[in-house]
TORGULUM-886061 format. One line per field, with one value per residue: residue in one letter; x, y, z of N, C-alpha, C in turn. Coordinates in steps of 0.001 Angstrom, whole numbers. Layout:
# residues N
res c(A_...)
n_x c(X_...)
n_y c(Y_...)
n_z c(Z_...)
ca_x c(X_...)
ca_y c(Y_...)
ca_z c(Z_...)
c_x c(X_...)
c_y c(Y_...)
c_z c(Z_...)
This chain:
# residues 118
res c(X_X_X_X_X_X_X_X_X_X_X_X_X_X_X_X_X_X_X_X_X_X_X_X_X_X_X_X_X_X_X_X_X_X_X_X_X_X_X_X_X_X_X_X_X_X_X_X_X_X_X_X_X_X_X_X_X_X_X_X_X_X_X_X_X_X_X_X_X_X_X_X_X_X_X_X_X_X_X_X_X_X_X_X_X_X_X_X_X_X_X_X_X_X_X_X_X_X_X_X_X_X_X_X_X_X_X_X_X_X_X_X_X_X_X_X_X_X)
n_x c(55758_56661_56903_56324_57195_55773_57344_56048_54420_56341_59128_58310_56953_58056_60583_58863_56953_59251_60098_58138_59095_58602_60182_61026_61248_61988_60911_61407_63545_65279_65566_64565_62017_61917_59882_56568_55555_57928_58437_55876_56749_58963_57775_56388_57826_59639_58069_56022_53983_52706_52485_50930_49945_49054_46754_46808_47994_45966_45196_47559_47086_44358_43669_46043_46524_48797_50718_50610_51717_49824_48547_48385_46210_46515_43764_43801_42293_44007_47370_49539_52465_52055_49338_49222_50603_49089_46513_47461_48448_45905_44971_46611_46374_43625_42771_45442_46629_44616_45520_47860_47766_45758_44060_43620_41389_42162_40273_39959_37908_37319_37551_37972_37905_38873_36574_37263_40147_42507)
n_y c(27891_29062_31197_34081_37424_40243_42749_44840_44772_45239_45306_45301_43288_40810_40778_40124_37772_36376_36974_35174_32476_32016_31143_33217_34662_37594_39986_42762_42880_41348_40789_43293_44683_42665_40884_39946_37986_36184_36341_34985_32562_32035_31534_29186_27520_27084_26637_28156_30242_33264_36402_39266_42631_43347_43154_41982_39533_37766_38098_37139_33965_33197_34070_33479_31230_30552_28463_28245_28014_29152_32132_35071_37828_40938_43184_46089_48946_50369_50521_50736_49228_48055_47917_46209_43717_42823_42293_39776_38255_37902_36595_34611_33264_32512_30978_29790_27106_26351_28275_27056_26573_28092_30881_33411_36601_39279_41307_44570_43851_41353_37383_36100_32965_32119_30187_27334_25449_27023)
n_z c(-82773_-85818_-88180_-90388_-90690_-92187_-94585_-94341_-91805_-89597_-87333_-84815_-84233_-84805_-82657_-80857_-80928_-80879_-78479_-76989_-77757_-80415_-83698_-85633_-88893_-89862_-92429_-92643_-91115_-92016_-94686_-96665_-99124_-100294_-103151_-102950_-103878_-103572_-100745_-100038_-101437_-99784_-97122_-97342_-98295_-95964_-94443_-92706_-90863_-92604_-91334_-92053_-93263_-95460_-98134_-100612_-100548_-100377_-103238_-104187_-103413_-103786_-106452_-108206_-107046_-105646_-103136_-99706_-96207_-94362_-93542_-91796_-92051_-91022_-90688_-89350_-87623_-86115_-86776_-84788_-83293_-80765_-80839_-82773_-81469_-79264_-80600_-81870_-79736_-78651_-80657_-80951_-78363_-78681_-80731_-81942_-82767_-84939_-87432_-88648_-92250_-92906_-94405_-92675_-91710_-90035_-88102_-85898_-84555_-85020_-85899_-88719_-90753_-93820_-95942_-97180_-98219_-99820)
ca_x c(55295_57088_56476_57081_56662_56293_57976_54582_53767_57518_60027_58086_56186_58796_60673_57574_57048_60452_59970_57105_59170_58659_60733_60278_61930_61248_61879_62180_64849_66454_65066_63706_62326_61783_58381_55386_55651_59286_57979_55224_57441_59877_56979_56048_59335_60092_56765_56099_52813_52853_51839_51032_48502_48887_45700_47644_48345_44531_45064_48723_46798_42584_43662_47210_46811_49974_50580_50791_51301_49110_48429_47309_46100_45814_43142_43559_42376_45586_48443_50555_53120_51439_48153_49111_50717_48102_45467_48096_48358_44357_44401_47312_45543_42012_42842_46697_46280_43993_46183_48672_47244_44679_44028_42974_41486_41503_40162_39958_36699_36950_38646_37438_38715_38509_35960_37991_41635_42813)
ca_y c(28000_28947_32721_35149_38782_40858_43632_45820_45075_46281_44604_44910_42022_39562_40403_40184_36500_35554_36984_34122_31154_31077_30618_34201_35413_39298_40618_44124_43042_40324_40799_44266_44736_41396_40807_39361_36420_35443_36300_33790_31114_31280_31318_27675_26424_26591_26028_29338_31057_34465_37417_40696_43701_43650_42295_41536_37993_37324_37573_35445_32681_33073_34140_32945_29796_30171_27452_28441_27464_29634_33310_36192_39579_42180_44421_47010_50737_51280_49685_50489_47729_47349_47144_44761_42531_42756_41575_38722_37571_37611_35393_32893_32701_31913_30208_29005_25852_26784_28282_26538_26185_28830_32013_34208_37836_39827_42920_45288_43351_40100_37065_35556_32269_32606_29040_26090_25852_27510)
ca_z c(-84142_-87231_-88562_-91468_-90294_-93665_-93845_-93725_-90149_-88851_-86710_-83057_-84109_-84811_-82046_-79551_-81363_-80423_-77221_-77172_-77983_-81808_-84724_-86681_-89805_-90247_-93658_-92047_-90393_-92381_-96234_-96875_-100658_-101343_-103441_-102394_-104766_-102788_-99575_-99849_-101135_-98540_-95761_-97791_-97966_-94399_-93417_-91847_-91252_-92559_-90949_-92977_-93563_-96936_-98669_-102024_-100722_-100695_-104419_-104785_-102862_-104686_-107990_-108854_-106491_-104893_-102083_-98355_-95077_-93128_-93625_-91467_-92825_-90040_-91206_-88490_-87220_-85643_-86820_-83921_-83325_-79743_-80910_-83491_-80819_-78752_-80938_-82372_-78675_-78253_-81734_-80474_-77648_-78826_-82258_-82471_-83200_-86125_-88313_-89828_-93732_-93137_-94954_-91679_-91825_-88654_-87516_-84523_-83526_-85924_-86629_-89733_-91178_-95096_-96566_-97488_-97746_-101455)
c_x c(56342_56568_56779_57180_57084_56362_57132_54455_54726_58152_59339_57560_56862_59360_59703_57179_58492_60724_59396_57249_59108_59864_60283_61501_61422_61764_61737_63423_65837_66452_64170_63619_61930_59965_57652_55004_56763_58959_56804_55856_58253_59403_56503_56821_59272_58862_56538_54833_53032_51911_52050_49895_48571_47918_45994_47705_47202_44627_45946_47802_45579_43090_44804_47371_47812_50077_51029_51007_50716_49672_47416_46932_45263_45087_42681_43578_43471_46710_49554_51088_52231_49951_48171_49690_49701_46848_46331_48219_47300_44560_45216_46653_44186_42581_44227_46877_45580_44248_47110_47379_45870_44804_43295_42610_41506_41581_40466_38888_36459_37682_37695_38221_38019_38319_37080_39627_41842_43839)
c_y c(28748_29998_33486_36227_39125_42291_45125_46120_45202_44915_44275_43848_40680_39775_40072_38356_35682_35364_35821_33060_30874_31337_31671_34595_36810_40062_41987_43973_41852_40338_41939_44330_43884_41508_39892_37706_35340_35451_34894_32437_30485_30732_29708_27597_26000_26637_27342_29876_32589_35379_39131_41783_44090_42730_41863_40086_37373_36843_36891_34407_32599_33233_33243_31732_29249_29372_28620_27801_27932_31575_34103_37486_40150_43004_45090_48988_51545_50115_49458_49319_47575_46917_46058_43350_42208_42218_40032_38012_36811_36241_34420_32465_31645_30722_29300_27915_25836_27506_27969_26053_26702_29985_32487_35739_38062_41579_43259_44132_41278_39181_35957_34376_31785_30570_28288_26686_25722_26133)
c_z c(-84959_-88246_-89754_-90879_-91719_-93282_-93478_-91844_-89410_-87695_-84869_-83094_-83952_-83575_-80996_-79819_-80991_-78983_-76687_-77393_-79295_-83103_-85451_-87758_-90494_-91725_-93739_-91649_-90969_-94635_-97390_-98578_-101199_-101720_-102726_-102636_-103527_-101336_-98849_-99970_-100294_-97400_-96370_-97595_-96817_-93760_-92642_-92323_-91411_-92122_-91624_-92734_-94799_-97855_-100609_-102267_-100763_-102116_-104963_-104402_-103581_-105990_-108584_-108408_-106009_-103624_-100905_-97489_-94085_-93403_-92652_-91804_-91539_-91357_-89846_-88519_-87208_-85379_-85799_-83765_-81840_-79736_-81445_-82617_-79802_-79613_-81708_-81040_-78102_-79598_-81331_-79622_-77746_-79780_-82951_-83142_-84167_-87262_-89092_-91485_-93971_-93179_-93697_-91607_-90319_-88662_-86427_-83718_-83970_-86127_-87741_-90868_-92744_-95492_-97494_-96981_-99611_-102095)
């Protein structure tokens, strides 16, 4: 699969995704700074599902109607980079295949796939 990492959720993630076989572009580690607006478009362009904890992009994608190809918003306890790969492993696992072109929340206990597609 075909990744953003934003630069919120820190560099262990992308590499741990690469570790994994996929296709990640980390803008910790390749694009720090960039806005939220540019961040999303590049994860469209190249087709890339983004992964963040920043609940901002809820409102580029519901309010402003910005296009996607697949968004996840950690909403976690403990951001640690190992927790966060650890529950991103449990969701490839269960759900992979179910996100491309879906707005996804997840919690500590939850994964919640946000009604229609924006």
């Amino acid at each position: 699969m075909r990744f953003l990492v934003d630069e919120c959720t820190g560099p262990g993630v992308g590499r741990w995704l690469r570790q994994q076989g996929h296709d990640v572009f980390s803008v910790f580690e390749e694009a720090r700074g960039t806005s939220d607006e540019d961040v999303l478009r590049k994860a469209h362009l190249e087709n890339r599902i983004l992964i963040t904890n920043d609940k901002d992009f809820g409102d580029e994608v519901y309010r402003l109607k910005r296009p996607h190809r697949g968004i996840v918003l950690l909403r976690l306890d403990d951001e640690t980079s190992q927790n966060t790969i650890n529950t991103l492993e449990r969701l490839l696992n269960a759900f992979g295949v179910e996100l491309p072109d879906r707005f996804v929340v997840v919690t500590d206990t939850q994964v919640r796939f946000a009604r229609g597609r924006p």
